[in-house]
C-alpha positions in Angstrom: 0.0 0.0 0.0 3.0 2.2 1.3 4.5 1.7 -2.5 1.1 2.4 -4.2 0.7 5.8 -2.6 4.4 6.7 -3.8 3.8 6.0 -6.9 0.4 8.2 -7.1 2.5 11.3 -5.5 4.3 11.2 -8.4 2.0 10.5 -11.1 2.9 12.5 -14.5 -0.5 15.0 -14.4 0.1 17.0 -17.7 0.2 13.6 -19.3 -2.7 12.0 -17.5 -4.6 15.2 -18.1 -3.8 15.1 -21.4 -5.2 11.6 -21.7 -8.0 12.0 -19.6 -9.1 14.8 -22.1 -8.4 13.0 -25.1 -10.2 9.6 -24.0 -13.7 12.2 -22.4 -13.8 14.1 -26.1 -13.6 10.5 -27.6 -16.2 9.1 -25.8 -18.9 12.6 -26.7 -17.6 12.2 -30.4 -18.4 8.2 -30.5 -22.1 9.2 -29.2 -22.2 12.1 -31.5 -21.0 10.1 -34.5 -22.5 6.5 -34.0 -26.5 7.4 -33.2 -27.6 8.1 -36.5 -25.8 4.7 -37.8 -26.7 2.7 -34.7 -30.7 4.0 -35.1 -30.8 2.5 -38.6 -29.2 -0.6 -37.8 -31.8 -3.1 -37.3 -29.4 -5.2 -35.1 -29.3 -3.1 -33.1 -32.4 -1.5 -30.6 -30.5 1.0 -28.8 -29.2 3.9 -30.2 -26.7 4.6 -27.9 -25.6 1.3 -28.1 -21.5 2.2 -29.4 -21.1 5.0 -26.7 -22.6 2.7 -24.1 -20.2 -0.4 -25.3 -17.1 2.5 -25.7 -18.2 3.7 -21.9 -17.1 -0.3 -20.7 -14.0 -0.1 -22.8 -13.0 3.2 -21.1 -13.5 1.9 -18.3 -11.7 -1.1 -18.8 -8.6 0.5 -20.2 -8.3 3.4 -17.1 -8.0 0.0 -15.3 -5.6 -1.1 -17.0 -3.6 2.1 -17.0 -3.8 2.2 -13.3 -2.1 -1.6 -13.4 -0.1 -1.1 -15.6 1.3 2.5 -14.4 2.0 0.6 -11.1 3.8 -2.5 -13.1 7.6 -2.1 -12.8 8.6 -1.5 -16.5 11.9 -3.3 -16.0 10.5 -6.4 -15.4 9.0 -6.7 -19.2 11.7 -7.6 -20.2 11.5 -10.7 -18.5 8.6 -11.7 -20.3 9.7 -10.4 -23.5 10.2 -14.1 -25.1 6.7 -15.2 -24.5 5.1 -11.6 -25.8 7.0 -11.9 -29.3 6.2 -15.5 -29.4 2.4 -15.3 -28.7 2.1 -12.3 -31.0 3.5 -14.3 -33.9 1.1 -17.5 -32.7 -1.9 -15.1 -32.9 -0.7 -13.6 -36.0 -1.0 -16.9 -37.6 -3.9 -18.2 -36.0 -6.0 -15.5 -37.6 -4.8 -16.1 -40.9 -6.2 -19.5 -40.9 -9.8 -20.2 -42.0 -13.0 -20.7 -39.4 -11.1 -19.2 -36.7 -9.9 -15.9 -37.9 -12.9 -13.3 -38.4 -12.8 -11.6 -41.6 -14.7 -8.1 -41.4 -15.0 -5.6 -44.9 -12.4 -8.0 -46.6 -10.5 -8.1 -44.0 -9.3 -11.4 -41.6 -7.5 -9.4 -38.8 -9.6 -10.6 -35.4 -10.2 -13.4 -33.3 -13.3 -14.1 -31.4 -12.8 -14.5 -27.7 -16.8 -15.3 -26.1 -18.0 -12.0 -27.3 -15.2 -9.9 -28.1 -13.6 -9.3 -30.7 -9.4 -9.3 -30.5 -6.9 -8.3 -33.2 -3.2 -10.0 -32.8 -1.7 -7.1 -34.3 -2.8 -5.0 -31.8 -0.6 -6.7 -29.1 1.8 -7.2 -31.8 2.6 -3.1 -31.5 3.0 -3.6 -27.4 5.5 -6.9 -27.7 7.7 -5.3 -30.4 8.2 -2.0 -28.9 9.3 -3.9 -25.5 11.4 -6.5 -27.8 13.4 -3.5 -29.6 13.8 -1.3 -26.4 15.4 -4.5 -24.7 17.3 -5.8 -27.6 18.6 -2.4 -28.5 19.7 -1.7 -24.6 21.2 -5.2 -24.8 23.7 -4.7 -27.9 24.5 -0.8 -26.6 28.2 -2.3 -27.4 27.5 -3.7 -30.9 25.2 -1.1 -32.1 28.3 -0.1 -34.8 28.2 -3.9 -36.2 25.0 -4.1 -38.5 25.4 -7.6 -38.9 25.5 -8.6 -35.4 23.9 -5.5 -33.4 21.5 -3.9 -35.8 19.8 -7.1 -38.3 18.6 -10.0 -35.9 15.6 -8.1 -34.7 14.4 -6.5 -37.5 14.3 -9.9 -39.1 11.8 -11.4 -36.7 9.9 -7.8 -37.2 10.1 -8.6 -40.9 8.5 -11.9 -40.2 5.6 -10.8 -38.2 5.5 -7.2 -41.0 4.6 -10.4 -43.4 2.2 -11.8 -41.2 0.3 -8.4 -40.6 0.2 -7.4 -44.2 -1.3 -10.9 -45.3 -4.3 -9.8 -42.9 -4.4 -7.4 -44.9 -3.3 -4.7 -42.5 -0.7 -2.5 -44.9 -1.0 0.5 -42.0 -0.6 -1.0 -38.7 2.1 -2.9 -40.3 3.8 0.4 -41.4 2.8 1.9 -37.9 4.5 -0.9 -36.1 7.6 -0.3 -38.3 7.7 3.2 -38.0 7.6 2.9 -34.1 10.5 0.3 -34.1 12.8 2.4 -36.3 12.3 5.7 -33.9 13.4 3.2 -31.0 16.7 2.6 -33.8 17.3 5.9 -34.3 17.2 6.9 -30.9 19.2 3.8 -29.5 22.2 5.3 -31.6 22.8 3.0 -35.0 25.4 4.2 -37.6 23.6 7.4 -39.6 24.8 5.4 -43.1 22.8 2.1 -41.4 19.7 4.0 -40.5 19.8 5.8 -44.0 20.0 2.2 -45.4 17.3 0.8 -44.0 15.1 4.1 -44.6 15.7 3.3 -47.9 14.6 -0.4 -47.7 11.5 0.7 -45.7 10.0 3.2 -48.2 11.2 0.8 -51.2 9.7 -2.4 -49.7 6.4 -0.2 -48.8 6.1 1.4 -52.6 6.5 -2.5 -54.2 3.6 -3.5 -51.8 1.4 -1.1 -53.1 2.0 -1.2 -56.8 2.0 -5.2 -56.0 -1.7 -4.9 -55.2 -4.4 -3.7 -57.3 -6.6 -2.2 -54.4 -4.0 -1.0 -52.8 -3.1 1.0 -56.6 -6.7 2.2 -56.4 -6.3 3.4 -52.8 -3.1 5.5 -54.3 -5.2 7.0 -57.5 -8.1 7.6 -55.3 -7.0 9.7 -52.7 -4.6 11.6 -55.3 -8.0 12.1 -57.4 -11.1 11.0 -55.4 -13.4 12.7 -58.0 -12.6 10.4 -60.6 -14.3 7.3 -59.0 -17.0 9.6 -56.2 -19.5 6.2 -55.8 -16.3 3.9 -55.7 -12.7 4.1 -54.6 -13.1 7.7 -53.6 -15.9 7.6 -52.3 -15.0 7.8 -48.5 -12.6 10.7 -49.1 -14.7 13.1 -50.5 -17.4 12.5 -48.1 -14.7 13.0 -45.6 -13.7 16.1 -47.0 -17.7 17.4 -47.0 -17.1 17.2 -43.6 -14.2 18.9 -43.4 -14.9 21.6 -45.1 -19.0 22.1 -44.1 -17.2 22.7 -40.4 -15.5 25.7 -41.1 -14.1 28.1 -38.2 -16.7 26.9 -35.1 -19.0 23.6 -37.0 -21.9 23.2 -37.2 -22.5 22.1 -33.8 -22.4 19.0 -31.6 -24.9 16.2 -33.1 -25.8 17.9 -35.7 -22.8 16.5 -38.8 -25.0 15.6 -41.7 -22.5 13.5 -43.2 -22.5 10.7 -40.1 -26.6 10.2 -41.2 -25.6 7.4 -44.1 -23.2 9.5 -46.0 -19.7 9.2 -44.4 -19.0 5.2 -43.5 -17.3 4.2 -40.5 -18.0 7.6 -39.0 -17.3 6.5 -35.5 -14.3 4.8 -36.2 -11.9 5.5 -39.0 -13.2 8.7 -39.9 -14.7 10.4 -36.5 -12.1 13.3 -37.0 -14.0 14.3 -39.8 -16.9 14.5 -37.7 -15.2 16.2 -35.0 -14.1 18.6 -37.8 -17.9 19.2 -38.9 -19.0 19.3 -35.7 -16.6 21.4 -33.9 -15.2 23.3 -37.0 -11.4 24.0 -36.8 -11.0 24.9 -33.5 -12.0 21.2 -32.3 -9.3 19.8 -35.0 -6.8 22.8 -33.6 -7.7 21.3 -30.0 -7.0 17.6 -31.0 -3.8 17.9 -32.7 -2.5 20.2 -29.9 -3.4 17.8 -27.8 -1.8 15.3 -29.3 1.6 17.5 -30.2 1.5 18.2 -26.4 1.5 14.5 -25.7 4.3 14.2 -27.8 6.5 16.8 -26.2 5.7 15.3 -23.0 6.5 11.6 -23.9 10.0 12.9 -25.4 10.2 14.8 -22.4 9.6 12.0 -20.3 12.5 9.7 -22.6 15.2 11.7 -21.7 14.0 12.1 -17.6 14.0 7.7 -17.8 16.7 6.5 -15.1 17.7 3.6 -17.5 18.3 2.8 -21.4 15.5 0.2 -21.7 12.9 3.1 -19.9 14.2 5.6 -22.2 13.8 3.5 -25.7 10.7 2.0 -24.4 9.3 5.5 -24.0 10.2 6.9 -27.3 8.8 3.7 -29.1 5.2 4.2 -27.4 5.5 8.0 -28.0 5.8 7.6 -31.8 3.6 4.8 -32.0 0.5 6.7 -30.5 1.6 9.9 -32.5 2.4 7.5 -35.8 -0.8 6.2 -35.8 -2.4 9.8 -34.8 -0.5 11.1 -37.9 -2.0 8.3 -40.2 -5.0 8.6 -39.7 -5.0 12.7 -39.7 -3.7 12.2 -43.2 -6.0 9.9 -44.4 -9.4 11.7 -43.4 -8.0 14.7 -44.8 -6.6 13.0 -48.3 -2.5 13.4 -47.4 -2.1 9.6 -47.9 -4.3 6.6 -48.8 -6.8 5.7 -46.6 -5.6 2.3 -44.5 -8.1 1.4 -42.1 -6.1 2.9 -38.6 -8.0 4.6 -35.7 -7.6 7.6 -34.0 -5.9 6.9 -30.5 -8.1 6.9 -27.7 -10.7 9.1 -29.6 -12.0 6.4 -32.4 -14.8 3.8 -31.4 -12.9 0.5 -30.6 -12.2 -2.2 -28.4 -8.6 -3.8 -28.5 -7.2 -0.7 -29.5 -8.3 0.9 -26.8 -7.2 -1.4 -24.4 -3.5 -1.6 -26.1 -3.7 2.5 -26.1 -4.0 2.2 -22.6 -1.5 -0.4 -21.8 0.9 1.5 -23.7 -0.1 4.9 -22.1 0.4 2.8 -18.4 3.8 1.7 -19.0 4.8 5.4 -20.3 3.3 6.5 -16.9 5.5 4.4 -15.0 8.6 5.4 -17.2 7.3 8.9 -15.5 6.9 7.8 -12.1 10.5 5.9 -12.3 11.9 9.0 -13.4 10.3 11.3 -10.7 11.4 9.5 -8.0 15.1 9.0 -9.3 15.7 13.4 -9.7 13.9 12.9 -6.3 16.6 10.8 -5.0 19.7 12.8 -6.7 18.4 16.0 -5.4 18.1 14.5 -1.8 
């Protein structure tokens, strides 16, 4: 109990507020956005039936914050053998027919009673941990590519594979782009890192000129008017709502596109209601929150007391803000659209929980930290 209480004196509270805000605006903008859609569902009887099912998730996930923030982050390391080696289980366990659940074309969850749980969710938390560890690990062979720098980012090409055979092309590149900020930050060779930038972007253009929806995805967002009732069809709706928001929005409720127009408007594509809604100054108030949160988990990198706390924390900073950024660009027709929520603001259940998870072992980083200056200053 004595050890609880220390760790809630020094709790990080510009980053729980920060979270706290983020999650309460995602859980109005779920209601706001879901409604319409869950009213003409005939499945479904209650209207509020995704805010009510986001409240339990919420709830669910500040719980496991709370555990999580309390959770040593030095012992995950200990565990990090089974985490890789279960993700990479479930990865291929949903690949395989009548137990994986395929969803709009899409085989990327597996039923658990009656949830619904996606592999390469927990995929993001076991490879950040793996890379933080490996990487604090081989702080003495970092200059050898061969030895230092390759072995893990072979088993991340393996389970890259796995994830895009779902197919999940942006949590794949999310996952990717998290792992090579923990590189970059562990210290690699420059001439290494620009090597395997090069591989990375390379790799990512084949796969999409590879695939024929994936090439439509491409020409679509580029030109969404040349296909309105087909490829680019969830772009330019998106970008209705954009633009019919202007400076304050229309108001809270009241987005015309969520009423049959806009698909997945409580998921994918609820910042384009929040933009519609709330006009520019809600989209101003969620990117500086989540610029805010970034600051604040680079901030909390270099306070870590250890190299495993201060990799770990810049690979869940720039996965939250990776993802963040992927799906800002998508709603507003930057890059192709991919199918990745909004952190802790989009309707969903595994992701939220992960978010969370993620967000609990940052706050410990945070709490680790603020004790050690603590101690040093005494």
């Amino acid at each position: 109990m004595n050890q609880v209480k220390k760790h809630l004196k020094h709790i990080d509270y510009p980053l729980f507020s920060t979270i706290l805000i983020l999650a309460t605006l995602g859980l109005v903008m779920v209601y706001s956005a879901s409604f319409v859609y869950a009213g003409m569902d005939p499945n479904i009887d209650n209207s509020s039936h995704y805010f009510e099912r986001q409240r339990i998730w919420l709830l669910l996930g500040f719980i496991v914050f709370i555990i999580a923030s309390l959770f040593s982050y030095r012992r995950l390391g200990y565990f990090i053998k089974f985490m890789v080696i279960a993700s990479i289980v479930l990865l291929i366990l949903v690949l395989i027919p009548g137990i994986g659940v395929e969803r709009n074309f899409a085989q990327r969850w597996l039923s658990v009673g009656p949830f619904l749980v996606q592999p390469s969710e927990l995929a993001k938390v076991a490879f950040i941990i793996y890379f933080a560890k490996v990487y604090t690990n081989k702080q003495d062979k970092l200059d050898q590519f061969g030895q230092g720098v390759l072995p893990p980012l072979i088993v991340l090409g393996g389970v890259f594979a796995l994830i895009l055979l779902q197919p999940d092309l942006g949590t794949a590149a999310s996952i990717i782009m998290a792992c090579g900020m923990i590189l970059l930050f562990a210290g690699i060779r420059f001439h290494h890192l620009v090597f395997l930038g090069t591989i990375a972007i390379g790799s990512m253009f084949a796969l999409i000129v590879s695939a024929e929806y994936r090439m439509d995805r491409l020409t679509s967002f580029t030109n969404p008017f040349a296909d309105p009732s087909g490829e680019g069809y969830q772009l330019i709706h998106s970008l209705i709502a954009i633009a019919s928001g202007n400076v304050t929005g229309v108001g809270l409720a009241n987005s015309v596109q969520k009423s049959g127009f806009l698909p997945e408007a409580h998921t994918d594509f609820i910042m384009s209601v929040i933009a519609e809604e709330l006009g520019m100054l809600g989209v101003i108030l969620v990117i500086g929150l989540y610029v805010f949160f970034m600051f604040r988990g680079i901030l909390i990198a270099k306070r870590s007391p250890d190299q495993f706390g201060r990799l770990l924390a810049y690979g869940i900073t720039f996965q939250i803000i990776t993802q963040a950024m992927i799906n800002l660009a998508a709603v507003s027709g930057l890059m192709p659209i991919t199918g990745i929520t909004l952190p802790l603001i989009s309707y969903g259940g595994s992701s939220l929980l992960i978010t969370f998870l993620l967000l609990g072992i940052l706050m410990n980083i945070a709490i680790k930290g603020h004790i050690n200056r603590r101690v040093d200053y005494a």
